[in-house]
C-alpha positions as CSV (number, residue, x, y, z in Angstrom):
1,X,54.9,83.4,117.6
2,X,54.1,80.9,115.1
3,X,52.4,77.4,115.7
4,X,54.1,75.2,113.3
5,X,52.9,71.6,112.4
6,X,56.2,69.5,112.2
7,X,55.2,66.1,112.9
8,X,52.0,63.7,112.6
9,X,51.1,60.3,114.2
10,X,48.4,57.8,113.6
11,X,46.7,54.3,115.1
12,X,43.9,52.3,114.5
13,X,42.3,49.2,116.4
14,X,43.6,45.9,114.9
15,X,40.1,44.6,114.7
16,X,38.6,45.2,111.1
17,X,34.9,45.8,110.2
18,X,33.7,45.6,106.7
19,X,30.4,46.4,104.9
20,X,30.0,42.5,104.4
21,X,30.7,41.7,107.8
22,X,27.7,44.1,108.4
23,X,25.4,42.5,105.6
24,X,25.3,39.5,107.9
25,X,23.5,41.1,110.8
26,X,21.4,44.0,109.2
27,X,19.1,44.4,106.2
28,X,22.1,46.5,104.0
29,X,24.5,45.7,101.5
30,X,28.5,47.2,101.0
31,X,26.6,49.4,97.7
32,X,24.2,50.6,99.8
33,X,26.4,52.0,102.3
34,X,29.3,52.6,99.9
35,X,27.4,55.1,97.4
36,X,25.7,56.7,101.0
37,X,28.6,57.0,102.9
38,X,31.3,56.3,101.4
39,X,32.9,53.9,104.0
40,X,33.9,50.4,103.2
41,X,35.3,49.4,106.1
42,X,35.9,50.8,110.0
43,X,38.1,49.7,112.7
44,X,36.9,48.7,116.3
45,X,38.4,48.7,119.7
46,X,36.8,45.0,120.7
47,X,36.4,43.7,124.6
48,X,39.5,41.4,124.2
49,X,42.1,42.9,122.0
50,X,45.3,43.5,122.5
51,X,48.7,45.3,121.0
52,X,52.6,46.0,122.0
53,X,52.8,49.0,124.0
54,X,56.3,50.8,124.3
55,X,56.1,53.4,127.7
56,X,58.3,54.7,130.1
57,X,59.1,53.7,133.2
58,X,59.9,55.0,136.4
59,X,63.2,54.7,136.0
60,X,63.6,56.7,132.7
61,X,64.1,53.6,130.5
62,X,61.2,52.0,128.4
63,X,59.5,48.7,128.4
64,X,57.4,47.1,125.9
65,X,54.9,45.3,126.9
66,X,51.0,43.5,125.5
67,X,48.3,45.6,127.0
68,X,44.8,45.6,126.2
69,X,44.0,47.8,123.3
70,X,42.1,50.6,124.7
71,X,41.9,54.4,124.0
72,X,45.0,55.2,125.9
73,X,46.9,52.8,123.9
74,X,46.5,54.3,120.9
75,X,47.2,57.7,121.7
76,X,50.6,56.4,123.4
77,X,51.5,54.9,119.5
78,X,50.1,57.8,118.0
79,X,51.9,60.7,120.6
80,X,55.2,58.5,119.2
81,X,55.0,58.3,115.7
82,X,54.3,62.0,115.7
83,X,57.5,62.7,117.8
84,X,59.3,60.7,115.5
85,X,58.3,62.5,112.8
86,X,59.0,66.0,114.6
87,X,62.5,65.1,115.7
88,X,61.1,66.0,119.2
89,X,62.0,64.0,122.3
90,X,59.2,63.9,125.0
91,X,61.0,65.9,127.6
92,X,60.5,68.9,125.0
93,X,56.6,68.8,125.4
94,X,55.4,71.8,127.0
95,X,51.7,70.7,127.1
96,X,49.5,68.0,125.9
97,X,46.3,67.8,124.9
98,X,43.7,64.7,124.3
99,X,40.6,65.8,122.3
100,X,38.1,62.8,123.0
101,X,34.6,62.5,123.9
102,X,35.4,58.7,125.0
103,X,38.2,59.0,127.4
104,X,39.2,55.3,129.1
105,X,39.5,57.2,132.3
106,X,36.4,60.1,132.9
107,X,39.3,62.1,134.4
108,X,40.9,62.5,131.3
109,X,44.0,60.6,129.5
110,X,46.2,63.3,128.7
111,X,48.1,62.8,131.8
112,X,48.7,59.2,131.4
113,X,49.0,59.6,127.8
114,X,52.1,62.1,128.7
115,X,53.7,60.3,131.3
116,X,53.6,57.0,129.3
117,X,55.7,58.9,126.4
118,X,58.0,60.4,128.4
119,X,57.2,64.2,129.2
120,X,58.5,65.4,132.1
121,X,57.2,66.0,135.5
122,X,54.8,68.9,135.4
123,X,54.2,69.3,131.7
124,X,50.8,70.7,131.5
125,X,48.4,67.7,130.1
126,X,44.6,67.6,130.2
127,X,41.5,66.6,127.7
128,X,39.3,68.6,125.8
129,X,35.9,67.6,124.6
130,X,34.5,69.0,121.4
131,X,33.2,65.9,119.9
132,X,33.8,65.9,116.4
133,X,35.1,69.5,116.4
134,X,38.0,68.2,119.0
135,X,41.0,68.1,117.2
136,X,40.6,71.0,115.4
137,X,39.7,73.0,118.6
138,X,42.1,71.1,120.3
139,X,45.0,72.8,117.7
140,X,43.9,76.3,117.8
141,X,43.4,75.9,122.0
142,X,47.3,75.2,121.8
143,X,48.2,77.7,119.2
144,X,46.8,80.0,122.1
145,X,49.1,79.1,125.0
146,X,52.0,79.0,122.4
147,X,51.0,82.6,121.2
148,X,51.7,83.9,124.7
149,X,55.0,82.6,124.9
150,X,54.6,80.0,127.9
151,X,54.7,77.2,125.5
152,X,57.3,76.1,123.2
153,X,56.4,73.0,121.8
154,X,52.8,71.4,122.1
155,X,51.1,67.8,121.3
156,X,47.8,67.4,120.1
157,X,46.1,64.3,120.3
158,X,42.8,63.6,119.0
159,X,41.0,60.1,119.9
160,X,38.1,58.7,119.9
161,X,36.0,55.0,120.4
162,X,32.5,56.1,120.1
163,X,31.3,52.4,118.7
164,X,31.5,52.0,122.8
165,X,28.4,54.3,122.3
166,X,26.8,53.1,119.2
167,X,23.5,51.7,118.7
168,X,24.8,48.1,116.5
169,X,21.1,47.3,116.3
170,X,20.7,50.6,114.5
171,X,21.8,49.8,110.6
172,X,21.5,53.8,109.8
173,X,24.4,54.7,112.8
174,X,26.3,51.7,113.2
175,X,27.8,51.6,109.8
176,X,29.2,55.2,110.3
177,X,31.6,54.9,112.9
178,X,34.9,53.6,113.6
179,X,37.7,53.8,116.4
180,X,41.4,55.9,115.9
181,X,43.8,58.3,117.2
182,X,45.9,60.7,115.5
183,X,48.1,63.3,117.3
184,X,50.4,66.5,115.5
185,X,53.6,68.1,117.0
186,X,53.3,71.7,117.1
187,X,56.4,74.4,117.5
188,X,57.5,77.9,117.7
189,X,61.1,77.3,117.5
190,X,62.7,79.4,115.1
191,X,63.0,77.3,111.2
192,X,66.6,77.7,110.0
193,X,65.2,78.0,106.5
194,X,63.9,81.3,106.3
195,X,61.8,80.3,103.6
196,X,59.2,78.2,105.9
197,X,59.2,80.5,108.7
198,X,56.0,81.9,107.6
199,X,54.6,77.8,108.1
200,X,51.9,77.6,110.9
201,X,48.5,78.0,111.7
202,X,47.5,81.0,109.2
203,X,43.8,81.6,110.5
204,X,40.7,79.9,111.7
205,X,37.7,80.5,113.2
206,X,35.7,78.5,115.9
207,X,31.7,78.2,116.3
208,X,29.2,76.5,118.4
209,X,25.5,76.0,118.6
210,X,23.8,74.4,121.6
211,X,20.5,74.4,120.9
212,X,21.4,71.7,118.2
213,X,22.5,69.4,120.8
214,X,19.6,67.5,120.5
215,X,20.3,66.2,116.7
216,X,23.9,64.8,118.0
217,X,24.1,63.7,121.2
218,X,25.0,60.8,124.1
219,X,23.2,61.2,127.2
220,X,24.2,60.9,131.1
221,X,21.8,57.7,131.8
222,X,22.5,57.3,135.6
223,X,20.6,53.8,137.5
224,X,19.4,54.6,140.8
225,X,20.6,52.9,143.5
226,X,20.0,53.3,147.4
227,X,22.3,53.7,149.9
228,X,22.2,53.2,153.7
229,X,21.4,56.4,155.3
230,X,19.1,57.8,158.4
231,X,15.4,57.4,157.3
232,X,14.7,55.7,154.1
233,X,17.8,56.0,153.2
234,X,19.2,58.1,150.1
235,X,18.6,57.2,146.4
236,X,21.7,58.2,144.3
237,X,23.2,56.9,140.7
238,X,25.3,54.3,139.5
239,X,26.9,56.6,136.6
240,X,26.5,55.6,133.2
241,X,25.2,56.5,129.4
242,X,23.0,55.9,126.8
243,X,23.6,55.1,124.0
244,X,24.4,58.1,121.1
245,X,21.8,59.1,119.0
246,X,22.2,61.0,116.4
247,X,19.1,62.8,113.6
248,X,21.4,62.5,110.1
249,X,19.2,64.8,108.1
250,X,19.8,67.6,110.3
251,X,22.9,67.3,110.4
252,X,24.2,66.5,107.3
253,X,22.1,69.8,106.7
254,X,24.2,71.5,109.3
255,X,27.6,70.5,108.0
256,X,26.6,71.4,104.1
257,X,25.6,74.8,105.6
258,X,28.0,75.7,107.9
259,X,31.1,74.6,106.8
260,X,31.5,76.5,104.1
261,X,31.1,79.1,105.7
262,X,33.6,79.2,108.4
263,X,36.0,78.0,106.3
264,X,35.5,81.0,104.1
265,X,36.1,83.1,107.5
266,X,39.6,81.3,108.6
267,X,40.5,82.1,104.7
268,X,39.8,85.7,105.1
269,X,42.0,85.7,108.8
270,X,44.7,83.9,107.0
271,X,44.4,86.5,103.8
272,X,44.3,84.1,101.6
273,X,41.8,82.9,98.8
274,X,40.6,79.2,97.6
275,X,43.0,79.4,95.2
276,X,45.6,79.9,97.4
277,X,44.5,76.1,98.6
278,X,46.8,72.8,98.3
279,X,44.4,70.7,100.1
280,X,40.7,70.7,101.9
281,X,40.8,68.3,104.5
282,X,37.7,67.9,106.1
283,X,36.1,65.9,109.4
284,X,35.7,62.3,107.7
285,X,32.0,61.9,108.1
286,X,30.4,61.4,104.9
287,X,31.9,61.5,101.6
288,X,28.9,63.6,100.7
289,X,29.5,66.1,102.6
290,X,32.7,66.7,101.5
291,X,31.8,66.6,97.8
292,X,28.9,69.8,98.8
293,X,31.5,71.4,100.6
294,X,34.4,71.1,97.7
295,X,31.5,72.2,95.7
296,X,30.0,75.0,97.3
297,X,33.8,76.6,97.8
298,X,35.1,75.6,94.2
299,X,37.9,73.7,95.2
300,X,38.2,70.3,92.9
301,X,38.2,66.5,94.6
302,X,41.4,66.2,93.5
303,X,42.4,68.1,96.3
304,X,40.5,66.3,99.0
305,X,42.2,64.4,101.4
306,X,40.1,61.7,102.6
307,X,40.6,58.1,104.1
308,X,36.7,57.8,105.3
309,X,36.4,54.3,102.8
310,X,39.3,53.0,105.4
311,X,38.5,54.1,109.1
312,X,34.9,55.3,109.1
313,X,34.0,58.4,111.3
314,X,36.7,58.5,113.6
315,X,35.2,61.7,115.2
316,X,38.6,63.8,116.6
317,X,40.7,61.2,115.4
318,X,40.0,61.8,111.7
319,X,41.7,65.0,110.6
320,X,45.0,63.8,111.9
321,X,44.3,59.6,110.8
322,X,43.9,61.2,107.6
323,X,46.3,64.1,107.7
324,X,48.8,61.4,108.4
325,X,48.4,59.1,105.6
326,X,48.8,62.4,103.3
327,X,52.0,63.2,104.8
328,X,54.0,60.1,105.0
329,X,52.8,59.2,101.2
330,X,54.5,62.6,100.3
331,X,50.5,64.0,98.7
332,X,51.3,66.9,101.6
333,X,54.9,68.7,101.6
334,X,56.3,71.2,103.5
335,X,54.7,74.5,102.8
336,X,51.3,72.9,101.5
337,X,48.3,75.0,102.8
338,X,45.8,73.1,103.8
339,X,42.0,74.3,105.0
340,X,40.8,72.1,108.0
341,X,37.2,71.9,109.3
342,X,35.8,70.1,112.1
343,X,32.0,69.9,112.5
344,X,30.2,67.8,114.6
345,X,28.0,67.4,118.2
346,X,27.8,70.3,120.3
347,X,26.7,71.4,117.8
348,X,30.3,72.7,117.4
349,X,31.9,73.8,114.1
350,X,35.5,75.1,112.6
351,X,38.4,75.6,110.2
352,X,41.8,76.6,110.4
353,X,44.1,77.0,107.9
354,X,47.5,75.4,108.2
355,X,51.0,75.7,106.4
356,X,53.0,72.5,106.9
357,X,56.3,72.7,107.8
């Protein structure tokens, strides 16, 4: 059984970041990070902001109401566009799953996320955390559960706010990273038109590296505080984190390395060659990373999709922020095969190659 991408969703924070907005509190200039990175601008969920949010109720109907703009929010818009998209009504979710690494609730948002859209009672909704890796991971994890038959139709939601966890005093991190959510409708329904019904996930292949952690990573940071118990009492912690740090050189060394390499393994699952390629769609880090990798495989930046000048690294959001915009503009059709990889903290790295459709 097949797990065929039929629909694609996107949202970003309303609150815009450029490079000159940057200029006036560090030592840095648009140029300098345009020609380094290749971001121009990021968006950023700020303390204050708000946007309509359409949910269910408990009475079946739906309400639209202004909520602060959080996390949850935007996977809620994204989960919707995406089921637009697919022609797939909430109640037909079988599972969801949130990729983040910066859920609003530690628990996980998938549930909330789910029962906001719609799903029914009992569909089977939790988070997965893979960092940058997330979305992609998240994907293949469902094209599992759909493989063995208990699933019919999945949602994949990749999210992420990590400028919650960025240094902003830190001109080298802070101009990297942005705030999104993306989310894909995956089925194994039978496709009338026999034509497509080889459309799905063709191959991939999944990798991870923990002794890299340490070049990527955000930190449990707890504050002790004491409690009143017999004796002295009992020194526990008030739970929090510090703030991500991240060692570029190794891993912009990492991703140059390793990505072309596992995308040259889902290639040879999926039995196809780079020629075989419509489109490379890579995590949306650095726009020099994706010009090695194109590179190194031989595939031309013509056939690159990338929105990293727009959104910044949107960590698990940015295959599907960026999948999205290549979809509705008509640059990806049905049938296109397009070669995914994620790479990112963990260290965690992978590539699957879809057919959409």
């Amino acid at each position: 059984m097949s797990a065929r991408p039929i629909g694609i969703g996107s949202a970003a924070p309303r609150t815009l970041i450029t490079n000159a907005d940057l200029e006036s509190v560090h030592d840095t200039s648009d140029e300098w990070i345009r020609t380094r990175t290749g971001i121009q601008e990021r968006r950023v969920l700020v303390h204050d902001g708000t946007r309509p949010v359409l949910e269910q109720t408990a009475e079946g109907g739906e309400v639209e109401t202004e909520q602060p703009e959080t996390l949850r929010t935007l996977g809620i818009e994204a989960a919707r566009n995406a089921l637009e998209m697919a022609d797939k009504s909430p109640e037909e979710i079988d599972l969801v799953i949130c990729a983040t690494s910066s859920p609003d609730d530690l628990f996980g948002d998938a549930p909330s996320i789910a029962a906001a859209i719609g799903c029914k009672k009992g569909t089977v909704a939790f988070d997965l955390t893979a960092a940058c890796s997330g979305f992609l991971f998240g994907t293949v994890t469902a094209s599992q559960f759909m493989a063995s038959g208990s699933v019919t139709n999945a949602l994949v939601i990749g999210a992420d706010a990590l400028t919650r966890w960025v240094d902003w005093d830190d001109r080298n991190s802070c101009i990297l990273f942005g705030d999104g959510a993306g989310a894909m409708v995956l089925t194994n329904e039978d496709n009338e038109e026999e034509s497509d019904s080889n459309c799905g996930i063709l191959g991939y292949s999944l990798h991870s590296n923990g002794a890299g952690y340490k070049d990527l990573k955000c930190i449990y940071q707890g504050e002790p505080k004491k409690i009143s118990t017999p004796g002295d009492g009992t020194v526990v912690h008030d739970g929090s984190y510090g703030l991500m740090s991240m060692n570029g050189r190794n891993v912009y060394a990492f991703a140059t390395r390793e990505v072309p390499t596992v995308l040259k393994e889902a290639m040879d699952e999926a039995g196809i060659t780079v020629d075989d390629v419509d489109h490379l769609l890579l995590h949306q880090a650095n726009i020099r990373i994706m010009e090695v990798v194109a590179d190194r495989l031989g595939i031309p930046m013509e056939k690159v999709i990338t929105n990293l000048y727009k959104y910044g690294n949107t960590s698990a959001a940015s295959i599907p922020l960026a999948l999205d915009e290549a979809v509705r503009s008509g640059k990806v059709k049905k049938g296109d095969i397009i070669a995914c990889a994620g790479f990112g903290a963990g260290l965690s790295w992978g590539a699957a190659i879809l057919k959409w459709g």
